[in-house]
BAVO-87760 format. One line per 2 residues: number of its first residue (from 0); their letters; for each residue x, y, z of N, C-alpha, C. Coordinates in Angstrom, 1 decimal. Atoms other than C-alpha are relative to their C-alpha. Layout:
N
NUM = a = X Y Z X Y Z X Y Z | ... .
END
This chain:
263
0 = xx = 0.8 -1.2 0.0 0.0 0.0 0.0 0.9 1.2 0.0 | -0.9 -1.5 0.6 1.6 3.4 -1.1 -0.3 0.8 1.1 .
2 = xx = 0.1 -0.4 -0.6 1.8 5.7 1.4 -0.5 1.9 -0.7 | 0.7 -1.3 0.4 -0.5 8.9 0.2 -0.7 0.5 1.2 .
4 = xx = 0.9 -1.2 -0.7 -2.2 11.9 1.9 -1.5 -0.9 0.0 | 1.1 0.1 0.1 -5.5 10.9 3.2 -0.6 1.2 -1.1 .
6 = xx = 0.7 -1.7 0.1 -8.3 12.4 0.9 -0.9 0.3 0.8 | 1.1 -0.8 -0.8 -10.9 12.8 3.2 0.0 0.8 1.0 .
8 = xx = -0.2 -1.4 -0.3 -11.5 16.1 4.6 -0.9 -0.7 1.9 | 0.7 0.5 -1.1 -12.0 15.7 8.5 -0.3 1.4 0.9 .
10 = xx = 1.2 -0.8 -0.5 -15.0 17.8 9.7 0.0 -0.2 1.4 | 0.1 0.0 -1.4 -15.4 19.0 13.1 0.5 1.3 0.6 .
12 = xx = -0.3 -0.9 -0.5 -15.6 22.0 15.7 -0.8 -0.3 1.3 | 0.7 0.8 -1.0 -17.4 20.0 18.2 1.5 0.1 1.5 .
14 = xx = -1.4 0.0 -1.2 -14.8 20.8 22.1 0.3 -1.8 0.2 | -0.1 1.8 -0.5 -15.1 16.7 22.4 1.3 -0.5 -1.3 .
16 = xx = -0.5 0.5 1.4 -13.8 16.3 18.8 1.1 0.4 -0.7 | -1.0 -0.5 0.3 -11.1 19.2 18.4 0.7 -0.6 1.5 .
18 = xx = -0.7 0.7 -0.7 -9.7 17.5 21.8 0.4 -1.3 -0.6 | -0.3 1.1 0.5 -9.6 14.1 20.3 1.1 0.4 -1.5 .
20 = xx = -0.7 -0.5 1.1 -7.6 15.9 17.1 1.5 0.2 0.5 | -1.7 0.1 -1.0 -4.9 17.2 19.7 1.0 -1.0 0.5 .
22 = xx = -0.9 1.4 -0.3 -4.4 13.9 21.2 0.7 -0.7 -0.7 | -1.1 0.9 0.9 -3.8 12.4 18.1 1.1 0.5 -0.8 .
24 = xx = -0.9 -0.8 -0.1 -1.6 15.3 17.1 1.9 -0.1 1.1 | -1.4 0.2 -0.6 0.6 14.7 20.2 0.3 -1.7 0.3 .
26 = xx = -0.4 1.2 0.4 0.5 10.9 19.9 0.6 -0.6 -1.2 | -0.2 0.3 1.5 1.3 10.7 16.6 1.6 0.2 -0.8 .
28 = xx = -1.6 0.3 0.4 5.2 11.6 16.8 0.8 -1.4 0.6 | -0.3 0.9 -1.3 5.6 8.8 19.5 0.5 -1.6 -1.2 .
30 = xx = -0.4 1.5 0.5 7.2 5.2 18.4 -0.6 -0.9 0.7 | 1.1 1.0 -1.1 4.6 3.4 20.4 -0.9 -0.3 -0.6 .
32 = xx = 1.0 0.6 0.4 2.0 1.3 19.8 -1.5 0.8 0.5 | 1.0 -0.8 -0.5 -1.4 2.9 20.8 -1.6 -0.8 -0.5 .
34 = xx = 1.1 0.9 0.8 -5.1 1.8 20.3 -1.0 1.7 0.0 | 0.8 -1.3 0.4 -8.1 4.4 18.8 -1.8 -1.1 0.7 .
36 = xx = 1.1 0.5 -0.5 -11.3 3.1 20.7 -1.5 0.9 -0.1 | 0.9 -0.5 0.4 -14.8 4.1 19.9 -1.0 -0.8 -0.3 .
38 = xx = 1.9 0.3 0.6 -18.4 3.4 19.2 0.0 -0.3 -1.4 | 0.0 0.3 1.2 -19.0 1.5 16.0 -0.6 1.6 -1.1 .
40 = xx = 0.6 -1.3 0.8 -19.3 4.6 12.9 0.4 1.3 0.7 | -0.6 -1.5 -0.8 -17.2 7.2 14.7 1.2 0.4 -0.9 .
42 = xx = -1.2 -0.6 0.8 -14.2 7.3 12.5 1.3 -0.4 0.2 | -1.4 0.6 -0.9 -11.6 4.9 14.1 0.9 0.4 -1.5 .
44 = xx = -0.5 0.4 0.9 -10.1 4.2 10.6 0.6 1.3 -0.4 | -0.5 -1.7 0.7 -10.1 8.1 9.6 1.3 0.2 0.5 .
46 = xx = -0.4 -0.2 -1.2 -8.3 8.7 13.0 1.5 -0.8 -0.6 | -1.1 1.3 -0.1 -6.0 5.3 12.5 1.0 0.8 -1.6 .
48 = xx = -0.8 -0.7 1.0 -4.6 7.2 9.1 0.5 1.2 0.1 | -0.4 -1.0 -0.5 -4.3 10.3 10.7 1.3 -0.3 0.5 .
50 = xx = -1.3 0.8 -1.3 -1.9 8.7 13.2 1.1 0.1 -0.8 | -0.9 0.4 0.6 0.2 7.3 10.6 0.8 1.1 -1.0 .
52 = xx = 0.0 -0.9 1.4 0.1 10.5 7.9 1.0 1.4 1.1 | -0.6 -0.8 -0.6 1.2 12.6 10.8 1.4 -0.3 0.8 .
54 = xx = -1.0 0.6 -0.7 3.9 10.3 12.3 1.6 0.5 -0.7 | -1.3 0.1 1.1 7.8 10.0 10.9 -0.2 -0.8 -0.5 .
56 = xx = 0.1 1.1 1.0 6.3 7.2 9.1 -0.9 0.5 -1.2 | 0.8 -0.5 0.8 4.3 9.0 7.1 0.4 -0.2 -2.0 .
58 = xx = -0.1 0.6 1.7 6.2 8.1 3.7 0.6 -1.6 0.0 | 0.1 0.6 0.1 6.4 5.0 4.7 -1.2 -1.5 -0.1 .
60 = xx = 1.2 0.9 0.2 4.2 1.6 4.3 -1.3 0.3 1.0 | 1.2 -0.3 -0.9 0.2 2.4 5.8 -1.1 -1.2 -0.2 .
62 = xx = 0.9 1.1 0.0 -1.3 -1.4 6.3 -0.9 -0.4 0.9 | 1.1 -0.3 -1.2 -4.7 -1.9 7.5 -0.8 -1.2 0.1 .
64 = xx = 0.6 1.4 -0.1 -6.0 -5.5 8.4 -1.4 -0.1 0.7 | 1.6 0.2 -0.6 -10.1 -6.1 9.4 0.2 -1.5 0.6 .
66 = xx = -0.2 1.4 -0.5 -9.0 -9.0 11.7 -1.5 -0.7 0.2 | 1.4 0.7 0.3 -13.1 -9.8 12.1 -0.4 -0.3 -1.2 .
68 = xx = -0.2 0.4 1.5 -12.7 -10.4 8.3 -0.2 -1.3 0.1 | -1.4 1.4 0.6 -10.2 -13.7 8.4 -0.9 -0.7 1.3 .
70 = xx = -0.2 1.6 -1.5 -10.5 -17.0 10.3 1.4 0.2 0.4 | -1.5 -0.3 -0.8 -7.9 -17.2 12.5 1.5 -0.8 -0.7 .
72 = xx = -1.1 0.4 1.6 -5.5 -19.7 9.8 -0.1 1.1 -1.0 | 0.3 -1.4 1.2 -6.4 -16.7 7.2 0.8 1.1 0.8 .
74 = xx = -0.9 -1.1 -0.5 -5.2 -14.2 9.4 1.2 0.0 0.6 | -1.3 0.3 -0.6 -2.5 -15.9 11.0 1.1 0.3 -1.1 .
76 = xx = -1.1 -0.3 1.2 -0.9 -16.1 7.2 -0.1 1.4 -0.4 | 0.1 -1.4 0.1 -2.1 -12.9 6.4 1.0 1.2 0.7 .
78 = xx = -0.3 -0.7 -1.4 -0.6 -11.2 9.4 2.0 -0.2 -0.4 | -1.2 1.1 -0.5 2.5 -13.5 9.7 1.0 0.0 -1.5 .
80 = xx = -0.5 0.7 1.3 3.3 -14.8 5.8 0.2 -1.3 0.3 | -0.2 1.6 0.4 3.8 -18.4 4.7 1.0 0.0 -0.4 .
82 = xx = -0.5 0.4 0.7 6.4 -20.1 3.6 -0.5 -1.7 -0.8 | 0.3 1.1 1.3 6.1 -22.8 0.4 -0.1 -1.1 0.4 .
84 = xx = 0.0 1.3 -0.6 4.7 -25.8 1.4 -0.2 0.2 1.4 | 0.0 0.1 -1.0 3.7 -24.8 4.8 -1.7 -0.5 0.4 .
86 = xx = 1.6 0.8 0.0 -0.2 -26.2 4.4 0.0 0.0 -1.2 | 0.5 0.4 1.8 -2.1 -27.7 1.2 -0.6 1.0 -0.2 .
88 = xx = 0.4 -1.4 0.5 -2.4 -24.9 -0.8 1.0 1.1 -0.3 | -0.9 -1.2 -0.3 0.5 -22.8 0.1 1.4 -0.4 -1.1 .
90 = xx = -1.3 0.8 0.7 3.0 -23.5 -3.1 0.5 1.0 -0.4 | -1.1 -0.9 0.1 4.9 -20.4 -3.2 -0.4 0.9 1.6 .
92 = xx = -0.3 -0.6 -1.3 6.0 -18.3 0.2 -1.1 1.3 -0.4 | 1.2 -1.3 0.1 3.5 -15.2 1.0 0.6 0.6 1.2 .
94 = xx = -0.4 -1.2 -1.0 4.8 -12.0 2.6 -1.2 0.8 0.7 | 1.2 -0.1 -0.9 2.8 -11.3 5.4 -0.3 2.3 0.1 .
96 = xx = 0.3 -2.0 0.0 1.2 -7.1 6.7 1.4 -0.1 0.8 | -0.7 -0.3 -0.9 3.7 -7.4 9.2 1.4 0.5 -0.9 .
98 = xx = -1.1 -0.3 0.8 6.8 -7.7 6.7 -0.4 1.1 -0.9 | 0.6 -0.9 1.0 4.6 -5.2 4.1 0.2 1.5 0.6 .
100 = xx = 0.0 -1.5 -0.9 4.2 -2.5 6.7 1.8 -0.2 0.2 | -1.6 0.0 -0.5 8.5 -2.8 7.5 -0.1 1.2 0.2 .
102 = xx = -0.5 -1.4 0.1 9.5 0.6 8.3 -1.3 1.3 0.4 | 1.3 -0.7 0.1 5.6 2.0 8.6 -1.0 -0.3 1.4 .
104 = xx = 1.2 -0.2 -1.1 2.6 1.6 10.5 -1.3 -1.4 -0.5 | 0.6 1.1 0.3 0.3 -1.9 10.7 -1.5 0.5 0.7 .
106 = xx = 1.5 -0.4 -1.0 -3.6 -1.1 12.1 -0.7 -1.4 0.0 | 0.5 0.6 -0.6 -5.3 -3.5 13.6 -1.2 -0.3 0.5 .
108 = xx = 0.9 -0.3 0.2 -8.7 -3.0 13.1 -0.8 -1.2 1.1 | 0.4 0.9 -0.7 -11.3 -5.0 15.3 1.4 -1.0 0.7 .
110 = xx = -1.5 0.4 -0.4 -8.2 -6.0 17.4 -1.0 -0.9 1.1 | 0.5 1.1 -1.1 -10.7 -7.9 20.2 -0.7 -1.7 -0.2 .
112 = xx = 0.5 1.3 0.5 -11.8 -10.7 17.9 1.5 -0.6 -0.4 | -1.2 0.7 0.1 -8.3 -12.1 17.8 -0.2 -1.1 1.3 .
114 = xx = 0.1 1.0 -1.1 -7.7 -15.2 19.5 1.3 -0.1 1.3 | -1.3 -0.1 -0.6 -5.3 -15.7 22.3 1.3 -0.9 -0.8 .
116 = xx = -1.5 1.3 0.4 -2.7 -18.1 20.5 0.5 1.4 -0.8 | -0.4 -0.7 0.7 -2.5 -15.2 18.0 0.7 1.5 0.4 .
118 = xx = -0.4 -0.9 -1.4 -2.4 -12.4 20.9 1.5 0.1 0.4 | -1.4 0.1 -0.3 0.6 -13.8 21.9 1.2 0.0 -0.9 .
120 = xx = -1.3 -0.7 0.8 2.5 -13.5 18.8 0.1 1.0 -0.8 | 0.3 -1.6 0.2 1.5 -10.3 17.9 0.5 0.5 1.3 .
122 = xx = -0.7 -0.7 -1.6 3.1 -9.3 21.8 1.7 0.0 -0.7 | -0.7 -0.2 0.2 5.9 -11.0 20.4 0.9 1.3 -0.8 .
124 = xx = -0.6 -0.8 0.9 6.7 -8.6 17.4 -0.1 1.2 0.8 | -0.3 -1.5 -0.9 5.7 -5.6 19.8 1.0 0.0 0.6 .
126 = xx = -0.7 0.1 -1.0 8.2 -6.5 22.7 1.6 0.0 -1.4 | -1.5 0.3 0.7 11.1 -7.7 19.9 0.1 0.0 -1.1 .
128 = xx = 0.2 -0.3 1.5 10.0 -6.8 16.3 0.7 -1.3 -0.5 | -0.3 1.1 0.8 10.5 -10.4 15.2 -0.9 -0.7 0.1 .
130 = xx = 1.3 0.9 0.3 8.5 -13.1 13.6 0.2 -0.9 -0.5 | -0.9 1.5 0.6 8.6 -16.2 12.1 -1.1 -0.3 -1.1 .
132 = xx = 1.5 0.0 0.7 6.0 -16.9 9.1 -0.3 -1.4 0.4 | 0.9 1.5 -0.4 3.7 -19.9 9.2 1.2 -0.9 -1.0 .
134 = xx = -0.7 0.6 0.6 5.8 -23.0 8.4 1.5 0.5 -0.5 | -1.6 -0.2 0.2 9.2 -21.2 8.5 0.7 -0.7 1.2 .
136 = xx = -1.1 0.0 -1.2 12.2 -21.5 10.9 0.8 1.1 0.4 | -0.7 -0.9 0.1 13.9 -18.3 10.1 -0.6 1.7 0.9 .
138 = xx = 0.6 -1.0 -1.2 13.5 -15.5 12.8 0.0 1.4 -1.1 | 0.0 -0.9 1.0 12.4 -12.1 10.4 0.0 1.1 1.1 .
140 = xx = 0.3 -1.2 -0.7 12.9 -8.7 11.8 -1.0 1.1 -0.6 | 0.7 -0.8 0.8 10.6 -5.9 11.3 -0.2 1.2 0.8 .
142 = xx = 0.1 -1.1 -0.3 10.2 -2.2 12.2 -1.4 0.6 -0.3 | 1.5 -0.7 -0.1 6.3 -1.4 12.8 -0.9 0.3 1.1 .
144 = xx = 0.5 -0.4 -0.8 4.4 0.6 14.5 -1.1 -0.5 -0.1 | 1.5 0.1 0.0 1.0 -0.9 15.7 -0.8 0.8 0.2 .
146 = xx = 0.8 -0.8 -0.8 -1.8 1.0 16.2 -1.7 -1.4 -0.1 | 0.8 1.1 -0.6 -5.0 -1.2 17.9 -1.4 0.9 -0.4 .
148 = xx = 1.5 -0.6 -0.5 -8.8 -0.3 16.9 -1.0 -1.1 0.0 | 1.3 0.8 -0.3 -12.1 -1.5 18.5 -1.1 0.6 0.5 .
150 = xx = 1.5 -0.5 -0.5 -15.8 -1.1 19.7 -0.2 -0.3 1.3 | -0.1 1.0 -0.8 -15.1 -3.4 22.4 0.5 0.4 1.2 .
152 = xx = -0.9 0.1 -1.2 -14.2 -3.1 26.1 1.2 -0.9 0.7 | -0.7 0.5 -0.7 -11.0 -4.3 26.7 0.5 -0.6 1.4 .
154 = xx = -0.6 0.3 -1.0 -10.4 -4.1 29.8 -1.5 -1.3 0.8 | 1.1 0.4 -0.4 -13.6 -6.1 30.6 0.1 -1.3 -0.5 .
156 = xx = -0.9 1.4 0.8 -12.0 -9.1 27.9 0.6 -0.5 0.5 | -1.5 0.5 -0.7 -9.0 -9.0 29.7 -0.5 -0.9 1.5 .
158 = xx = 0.4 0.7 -0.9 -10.8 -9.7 33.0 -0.9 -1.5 0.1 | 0.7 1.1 0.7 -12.8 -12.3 31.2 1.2 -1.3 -0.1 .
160 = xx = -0.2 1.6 0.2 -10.2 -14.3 30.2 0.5 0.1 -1.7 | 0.4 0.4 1.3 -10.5 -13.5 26.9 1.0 1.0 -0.8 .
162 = xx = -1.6 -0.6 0.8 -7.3 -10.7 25.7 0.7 0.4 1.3 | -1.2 0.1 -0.8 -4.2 -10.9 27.2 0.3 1.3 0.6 .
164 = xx = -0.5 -1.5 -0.4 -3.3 -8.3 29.6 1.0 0.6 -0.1 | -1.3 -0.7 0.2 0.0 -8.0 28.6 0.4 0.9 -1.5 .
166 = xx = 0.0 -1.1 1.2 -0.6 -7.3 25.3 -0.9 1.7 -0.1 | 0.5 -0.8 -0.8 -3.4 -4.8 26.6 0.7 1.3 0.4 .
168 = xx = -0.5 -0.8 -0.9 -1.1 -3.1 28.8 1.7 0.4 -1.3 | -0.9 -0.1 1.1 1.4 -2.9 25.6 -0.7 1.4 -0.8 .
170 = xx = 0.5 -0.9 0.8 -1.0 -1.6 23.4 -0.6 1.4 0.4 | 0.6 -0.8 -1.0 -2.5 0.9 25.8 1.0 0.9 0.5 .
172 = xx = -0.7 -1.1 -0.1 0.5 3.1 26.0 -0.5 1.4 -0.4 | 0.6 -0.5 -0.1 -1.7 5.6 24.8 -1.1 -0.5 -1.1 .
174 = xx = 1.4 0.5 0.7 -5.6 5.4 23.9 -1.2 1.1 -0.5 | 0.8 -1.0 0.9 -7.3 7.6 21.7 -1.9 -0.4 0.1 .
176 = xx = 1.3 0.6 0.0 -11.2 7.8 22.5 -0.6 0.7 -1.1 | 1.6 -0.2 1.0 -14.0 8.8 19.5 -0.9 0.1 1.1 .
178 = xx = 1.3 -0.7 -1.0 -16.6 10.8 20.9 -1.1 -0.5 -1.0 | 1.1 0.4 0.7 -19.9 9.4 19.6 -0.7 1.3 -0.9 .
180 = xx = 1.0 -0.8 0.8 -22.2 11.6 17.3 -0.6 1.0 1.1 | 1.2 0.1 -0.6 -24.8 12.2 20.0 1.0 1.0 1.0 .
182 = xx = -0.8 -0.8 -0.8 -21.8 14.4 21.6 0.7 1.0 -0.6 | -0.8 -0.9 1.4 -20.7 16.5 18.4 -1.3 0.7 -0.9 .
184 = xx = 1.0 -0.6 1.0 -24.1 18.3 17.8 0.3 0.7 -1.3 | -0.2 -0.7 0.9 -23.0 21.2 16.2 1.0 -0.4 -1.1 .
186 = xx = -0.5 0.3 0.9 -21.1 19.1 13.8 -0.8 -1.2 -0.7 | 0.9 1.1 0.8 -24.2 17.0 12.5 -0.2 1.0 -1.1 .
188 = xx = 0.3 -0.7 1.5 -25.2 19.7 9.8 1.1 0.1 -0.9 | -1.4 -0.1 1.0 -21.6 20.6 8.7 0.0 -1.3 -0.8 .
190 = xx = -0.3 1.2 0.7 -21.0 17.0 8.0 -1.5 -0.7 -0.8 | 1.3 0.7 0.9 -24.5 16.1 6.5 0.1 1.1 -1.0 .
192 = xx = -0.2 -0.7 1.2 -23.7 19.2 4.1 1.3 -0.7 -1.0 | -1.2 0.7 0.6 -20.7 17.6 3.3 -0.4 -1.4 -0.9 .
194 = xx = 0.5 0.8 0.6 -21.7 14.4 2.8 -1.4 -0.2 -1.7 | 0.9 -0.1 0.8 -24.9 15.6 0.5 1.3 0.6 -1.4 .
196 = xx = -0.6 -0.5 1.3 -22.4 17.6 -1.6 0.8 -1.2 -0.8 | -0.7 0.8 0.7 -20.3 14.7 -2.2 -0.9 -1.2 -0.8 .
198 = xx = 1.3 0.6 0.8 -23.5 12.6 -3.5 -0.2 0.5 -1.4 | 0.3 -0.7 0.7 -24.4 15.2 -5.3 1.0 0.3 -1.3 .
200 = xx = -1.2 0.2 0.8 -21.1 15.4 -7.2 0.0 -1.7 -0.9 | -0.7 1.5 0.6 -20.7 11.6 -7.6 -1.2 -0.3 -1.0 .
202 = xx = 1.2 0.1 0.7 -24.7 11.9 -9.2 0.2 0.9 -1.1 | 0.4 -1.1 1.1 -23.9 14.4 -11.7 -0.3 1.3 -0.3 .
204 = xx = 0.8 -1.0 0.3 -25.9 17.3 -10.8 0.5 0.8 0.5 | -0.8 -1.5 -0.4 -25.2 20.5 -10.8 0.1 1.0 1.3 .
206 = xx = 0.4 0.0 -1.8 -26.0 21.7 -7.1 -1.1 -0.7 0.6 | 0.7 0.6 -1.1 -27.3 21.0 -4.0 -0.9 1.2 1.0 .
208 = xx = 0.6 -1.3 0.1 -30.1 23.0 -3.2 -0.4 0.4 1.5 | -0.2 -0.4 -1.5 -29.6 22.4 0.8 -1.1 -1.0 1.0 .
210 = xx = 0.5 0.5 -1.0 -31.8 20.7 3.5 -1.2 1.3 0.6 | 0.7 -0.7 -0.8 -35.2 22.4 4.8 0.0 0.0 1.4 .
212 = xx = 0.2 -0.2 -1.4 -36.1 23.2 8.0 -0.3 -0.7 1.2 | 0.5 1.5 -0.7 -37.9 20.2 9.0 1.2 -0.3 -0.6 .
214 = xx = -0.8 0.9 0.4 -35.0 18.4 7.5 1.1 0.6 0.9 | -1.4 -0.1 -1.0 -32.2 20.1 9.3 -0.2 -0.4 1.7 .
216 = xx = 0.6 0.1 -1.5 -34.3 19.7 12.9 0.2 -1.6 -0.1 | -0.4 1.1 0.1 -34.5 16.1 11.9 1.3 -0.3 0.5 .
218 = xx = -1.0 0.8 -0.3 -31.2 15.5 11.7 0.6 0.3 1.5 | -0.4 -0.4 -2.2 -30.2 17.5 15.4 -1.0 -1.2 0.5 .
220 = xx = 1.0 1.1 -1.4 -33.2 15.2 16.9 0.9 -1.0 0.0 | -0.4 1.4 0.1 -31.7 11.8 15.9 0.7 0.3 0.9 .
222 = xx = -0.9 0.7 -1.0 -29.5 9.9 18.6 1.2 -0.1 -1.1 | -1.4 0.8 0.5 -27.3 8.7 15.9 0.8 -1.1 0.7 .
224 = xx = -0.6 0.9 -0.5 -26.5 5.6 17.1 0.9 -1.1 -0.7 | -1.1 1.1 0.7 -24.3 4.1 14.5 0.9 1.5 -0.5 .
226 = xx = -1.3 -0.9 0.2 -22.5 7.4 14.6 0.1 0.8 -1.7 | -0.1 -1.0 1.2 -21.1 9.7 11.4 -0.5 -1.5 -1.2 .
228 = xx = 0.0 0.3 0.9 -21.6 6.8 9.2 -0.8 -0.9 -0.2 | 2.0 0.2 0.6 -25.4 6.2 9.8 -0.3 1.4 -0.5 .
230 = xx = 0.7 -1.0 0.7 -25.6 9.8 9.1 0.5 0.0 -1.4 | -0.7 0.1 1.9 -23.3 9.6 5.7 -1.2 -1.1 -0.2 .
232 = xx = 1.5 1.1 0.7 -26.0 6.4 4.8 -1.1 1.0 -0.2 | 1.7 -1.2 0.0 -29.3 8.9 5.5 0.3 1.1 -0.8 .
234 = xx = -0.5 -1.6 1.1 -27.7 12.0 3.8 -0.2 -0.8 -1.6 | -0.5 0.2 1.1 -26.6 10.0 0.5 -1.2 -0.8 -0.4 .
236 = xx = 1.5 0.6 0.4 -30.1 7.9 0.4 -0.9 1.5 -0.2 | 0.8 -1.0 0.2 -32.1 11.3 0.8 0.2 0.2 -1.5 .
238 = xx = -0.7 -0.1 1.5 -30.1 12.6 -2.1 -0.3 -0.6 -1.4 | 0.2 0.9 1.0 -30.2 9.8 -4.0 -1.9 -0.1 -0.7 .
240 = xx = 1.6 0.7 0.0 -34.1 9.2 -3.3 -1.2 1.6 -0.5 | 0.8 -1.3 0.7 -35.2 13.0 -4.3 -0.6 0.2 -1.0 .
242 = xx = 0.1 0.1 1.3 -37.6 13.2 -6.8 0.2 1.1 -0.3 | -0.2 -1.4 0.2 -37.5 16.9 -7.5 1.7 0.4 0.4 .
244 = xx = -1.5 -0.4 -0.4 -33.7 17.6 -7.5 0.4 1.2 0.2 | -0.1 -1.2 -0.6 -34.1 21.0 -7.4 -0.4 0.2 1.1 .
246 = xx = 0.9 -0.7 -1.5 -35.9 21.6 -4.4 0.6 -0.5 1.3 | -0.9 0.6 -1.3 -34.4 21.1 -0.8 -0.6 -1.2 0.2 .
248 = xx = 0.5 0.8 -1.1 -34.5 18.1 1.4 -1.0 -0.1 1.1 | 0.9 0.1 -1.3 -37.3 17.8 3.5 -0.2 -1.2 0.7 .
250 = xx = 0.3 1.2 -0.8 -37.2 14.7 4.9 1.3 -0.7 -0.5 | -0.6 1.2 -0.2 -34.8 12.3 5.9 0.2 -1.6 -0.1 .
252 = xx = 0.7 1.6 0.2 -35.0 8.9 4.2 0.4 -1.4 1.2 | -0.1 1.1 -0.3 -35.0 5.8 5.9 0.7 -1.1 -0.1 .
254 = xx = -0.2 1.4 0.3 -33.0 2.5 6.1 -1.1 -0.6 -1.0 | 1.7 0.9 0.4 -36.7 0.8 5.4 -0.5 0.6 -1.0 .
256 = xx = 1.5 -0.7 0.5 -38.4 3.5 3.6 0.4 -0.6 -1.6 | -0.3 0.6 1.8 -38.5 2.2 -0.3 -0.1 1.2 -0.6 .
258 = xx = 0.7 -1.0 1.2 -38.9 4.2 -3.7 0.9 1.6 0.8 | -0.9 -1.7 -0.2 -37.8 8.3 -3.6 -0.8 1.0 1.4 .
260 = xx = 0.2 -1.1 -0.9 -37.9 10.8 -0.9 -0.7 1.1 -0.7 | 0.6 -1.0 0.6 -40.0 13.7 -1.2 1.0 1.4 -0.1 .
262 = x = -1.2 -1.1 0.1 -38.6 16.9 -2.1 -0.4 1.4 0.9 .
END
């Protein structure tokens, strides 16, 4: 993965939201592993690029693995690499994120659906930047910075039984929280103008003729409980669902609702 400029423009004036910017401003020179924790639809991933774009690794490798993806043999090679002949199936060696990221930054996406066998050799490479791929012998070094994201209460796993506290107490050198939606009022319209404009672009048409009144009250009421990116879904369905393209938004479409939004 090439190491480029994020493009997405990151919206916000919310005191919850410009603190969480600082933090990752002054975490973000550090050679430490760290995790970005938050409410599913907050923006870990934005955040987790930020990290990396801001770091001294910034021109180097930016690899991002959805460990609740993989089975845990899938992720283990994934993660790790293979060598040739190391299971049926495997007839040439496979360079794992760990080797890909060398010199850069590895993210760790859903990091609490890992299992413990795997836990522990993911500690390894923190503690001693070495690894061994699946079916090798040969000890590999590597130079990457982890960064850890989840929805999930750690420390609540850990006491469970269920993620290691050592790696925990590794990754947790510092921890970046995501303030939910439902905490960033004044940054629901900005970002739902945003979002409509970029619809509106990717549709063709020539403007966007804005959100009524009932429509902007709307979006303040909602909870937003799947965060900025139930509201990006609802913005880009309205949009989409308008019969009259000229005329503002008045209504907020629905997951459910079928057929076009009124205008």
């Amino acid at each position: 993965m090439s190491a480029e400029k994020p493009a997405q423009h990151i919206i916000g004036q919310a005191p919850a939201f410009l603190e969480m910017l600082e933090h990752v401003s002054r975490a973000a020179p550090l050679n430490k592993p760290l995790l970005v924790v938050g409410e599913r639809g907050t923006g870990k991933e934005l955040i987790t690029s930020r990290l990396h774009f801001l770091s001294n690794r910034w021109d180097q490798p930016l690899v991002k693995v959805n460990c609740a993806a993989l089975t845990e043999s899938i992720l283990e090679s994934e993660l790790f690499g293979h060598e040739a002949g190391a299971f049926t199936g495997a007839v040439r060696a496979h360079v794992g994120h760990f080797e890909r990221a060398d010199g850069g930054t590895l993210v760790l996406d859903e990091l609490a659906t890992i299992s413990l066998r795997m836990q522990e050799k993911i500690l390894r490479v923190i503690e001693y930047g070495e690894l061994q791929r699946v079916g090798g012998s040969h000890t590999l070094s590597v130079d990457v910075r982890i960064a850890g994201s989840t929805n999930a209460d750690l420390q609540a796993l850990t006491a469970a039984g269920k993620f290691r506290e050592d790696l925990l107490d590794r990754l947790a050198f510092d921890v970046i929280t995501m303030p939910p939606l439902r905490e960033r009022i004044e940054d629901i319209l900005p970002l739902a103008y945003a979002f409509a404009l970029n619809m509106v672009s990717e549709m063709g048409l020539p403007l966007f003729p804005g959100f009524s009144a009932r429509a902007s009250s709307s979006l303040l009421r909602h909870d937003w409980p799947g965060n900025v990116r139930e509201l990006k879904n609802a913005v880009e369905r309205s949009v989409y669902r308008l019969v009259d393209k000229s005329k503002q938004i008045s209504q907020i479409a629905s997951e459910t609702q079928p057929g076009c939004a009124p205008g």
